[in-house]
C-alpha positions in Angstrom: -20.5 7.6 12.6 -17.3 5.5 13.6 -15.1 4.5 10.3 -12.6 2.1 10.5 -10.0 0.9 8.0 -8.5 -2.4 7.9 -4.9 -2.9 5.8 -3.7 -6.5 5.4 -2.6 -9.1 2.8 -4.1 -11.2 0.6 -5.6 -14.2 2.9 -4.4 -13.0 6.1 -8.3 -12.2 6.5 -8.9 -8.0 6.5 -12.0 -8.8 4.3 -13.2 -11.3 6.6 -12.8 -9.2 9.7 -14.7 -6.2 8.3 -17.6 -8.4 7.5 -17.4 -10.3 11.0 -17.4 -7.3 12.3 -19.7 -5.3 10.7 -21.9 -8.0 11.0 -21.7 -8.2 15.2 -22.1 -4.4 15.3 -25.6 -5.3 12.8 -26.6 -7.2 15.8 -26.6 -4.6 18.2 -28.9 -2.7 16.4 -26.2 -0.2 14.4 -26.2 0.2 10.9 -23.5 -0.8 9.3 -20.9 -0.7 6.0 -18.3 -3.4 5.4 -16.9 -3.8 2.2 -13.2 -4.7 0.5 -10.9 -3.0 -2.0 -9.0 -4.9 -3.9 -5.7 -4.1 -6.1 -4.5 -7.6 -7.9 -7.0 -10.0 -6.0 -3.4 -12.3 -5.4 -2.7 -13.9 -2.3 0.3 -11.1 -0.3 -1.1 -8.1 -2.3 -2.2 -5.2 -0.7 -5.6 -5.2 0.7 -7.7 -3.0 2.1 -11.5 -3.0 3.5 -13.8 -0.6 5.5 -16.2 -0.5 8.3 -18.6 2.2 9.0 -21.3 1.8 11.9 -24.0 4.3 13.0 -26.8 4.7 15.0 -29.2 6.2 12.0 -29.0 4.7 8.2 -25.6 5.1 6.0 -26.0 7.2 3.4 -22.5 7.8 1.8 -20.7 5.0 -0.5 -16.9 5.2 -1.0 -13.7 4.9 1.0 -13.5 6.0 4.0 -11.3 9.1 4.0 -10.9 10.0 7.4 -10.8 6.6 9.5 -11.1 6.3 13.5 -9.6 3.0 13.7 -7.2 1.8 11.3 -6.5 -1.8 12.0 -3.0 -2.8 10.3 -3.2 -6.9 9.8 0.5 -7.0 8.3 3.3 -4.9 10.0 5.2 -4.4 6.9 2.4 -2.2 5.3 3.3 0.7 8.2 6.3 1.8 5.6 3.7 2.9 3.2 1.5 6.1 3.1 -1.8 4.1 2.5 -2.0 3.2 6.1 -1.8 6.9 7.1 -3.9 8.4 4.8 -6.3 10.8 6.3 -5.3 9.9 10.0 -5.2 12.4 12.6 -4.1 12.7 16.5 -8.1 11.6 16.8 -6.8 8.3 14.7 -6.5 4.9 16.9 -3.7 2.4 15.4 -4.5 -0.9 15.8 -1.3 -2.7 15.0 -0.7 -6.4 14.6 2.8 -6.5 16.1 4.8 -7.9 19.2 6.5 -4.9 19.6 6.0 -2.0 22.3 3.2 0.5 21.1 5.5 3.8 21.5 8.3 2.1 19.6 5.6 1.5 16.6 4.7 4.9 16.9 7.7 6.9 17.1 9.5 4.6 14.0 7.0 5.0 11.7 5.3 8.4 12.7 2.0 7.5 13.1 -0.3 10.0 14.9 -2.7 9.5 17.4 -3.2 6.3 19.5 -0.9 3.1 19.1 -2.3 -0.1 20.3 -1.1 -3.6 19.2 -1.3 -7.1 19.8 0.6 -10.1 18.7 -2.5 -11.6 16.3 -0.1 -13.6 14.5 1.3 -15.3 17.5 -2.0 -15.4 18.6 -3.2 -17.1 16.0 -0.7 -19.5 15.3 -0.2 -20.4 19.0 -4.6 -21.1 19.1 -4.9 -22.0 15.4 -2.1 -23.5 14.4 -1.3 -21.2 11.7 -0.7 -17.3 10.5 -4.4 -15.7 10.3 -4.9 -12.8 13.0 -7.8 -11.5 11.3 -9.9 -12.7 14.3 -7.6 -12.0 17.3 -7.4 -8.4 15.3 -11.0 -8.7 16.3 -10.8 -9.0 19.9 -7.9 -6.0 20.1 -10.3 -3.5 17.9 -13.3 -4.7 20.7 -11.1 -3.7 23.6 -10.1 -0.4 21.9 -13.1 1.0 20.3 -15.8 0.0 23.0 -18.5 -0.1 20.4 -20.7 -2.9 22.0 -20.5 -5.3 24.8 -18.3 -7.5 24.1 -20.1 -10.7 25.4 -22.4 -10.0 23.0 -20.6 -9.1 20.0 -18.9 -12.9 20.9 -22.3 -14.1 20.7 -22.7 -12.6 17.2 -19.3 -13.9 15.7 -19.5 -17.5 17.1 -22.7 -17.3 15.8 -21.9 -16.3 12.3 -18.9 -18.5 12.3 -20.6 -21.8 13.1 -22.8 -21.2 9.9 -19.9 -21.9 7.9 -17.2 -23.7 10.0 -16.7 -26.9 12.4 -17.3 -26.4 16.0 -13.4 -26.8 16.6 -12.2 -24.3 14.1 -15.3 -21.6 16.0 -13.6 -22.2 19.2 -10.4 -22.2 18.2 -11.4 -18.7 16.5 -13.2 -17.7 19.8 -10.6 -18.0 22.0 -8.1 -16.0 20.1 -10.6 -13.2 20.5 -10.7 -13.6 23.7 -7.2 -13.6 24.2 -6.3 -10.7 21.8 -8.9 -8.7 23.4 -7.1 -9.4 27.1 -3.5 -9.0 25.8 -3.4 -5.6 23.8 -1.2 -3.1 24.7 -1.6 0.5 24.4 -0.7 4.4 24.8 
């Protein structure tokens, strides 16, 4: 079973990137988790939501202890113990950050593997404004290898167009194109 834990804010999209996502990996034939926790459901608060996928059914319900992939939406959560919780040197960092990977890792002692990837830039340079859940998306794909990656685009674009205009699904599609190109890693 692969866990994954995603830390972000209040509307920078964490909830919606679990459920993208655990929706895509639905579609390759995995079961799947994907489910939030909230603390003050306030726009900035902490949030925090979780992915588990599997090739046989899920039987365990609460929060994942011991993550694979922790995918950090908000740089400023790094300073707090939440985002290591449980992590090992097995534990891959997904960081949404312009900075070097070895430089995240070394100033806020974070074991394992560091990736990042400018989502925020991403998103505001393709978007037109701060939401790197999606280009988060794109980095996690490169990093975890848990399906082809065509396809899981297939599977998003396809969700996304149930509920959003055609410009806002490409616009949303290319920034997981381009996250998944541009992250950098140990």
């Amino acid at each position: 079973m692969v866990e994954i834990r995603w830390h972000g804010r209040g509307g920078l999209g964490a909830k919606t990137a679990a459920l993208l996502f655990g929706e895509a990996m639905m579609h390759s034939g995995m079961y799947i988790q994907a489910f939030p926790e909230y603390g003050p459901e306030r726009r900035g608060a902490p949030v925090t939501a979780y992915n588990r996928i599997d090739d046989k059914p899920i039987r365990v319900h609460f929060a994942i202890q011991k993550p694979n992939a922790v995918c950090v939406l908000d740089a400023t959560l790094l300073s707090t113990d939440a985002v290591r919780e449980g992590c090992d040197e097995s534990t891959v960092f997904i960081i949404n950050s312009s900075f070097d990977p070895l430089a995240i890792k070394k100033k806020f002692d974070l074991p394992g593997k560091v990736y990042t990837v400018d989502a925020s830039g991403i998103s505001e340079e393709v978007l037109g404004r701060n939401l790197p859940n999606t280009p988060m998306l794109g980095a996690l794909m490169k990093v975890v290898h848990l399906m082809d990656f065509e396809t899981f685009i297939e599977a998003v674009e396809a969700r996304l167009r149930i509920k959003y205009k055609p410009e806002v699904v490409e616009g949303n599609i290319k920034a997981i194109r381009r996250a998944y190109q541009e992250v950098k890693g140990l």
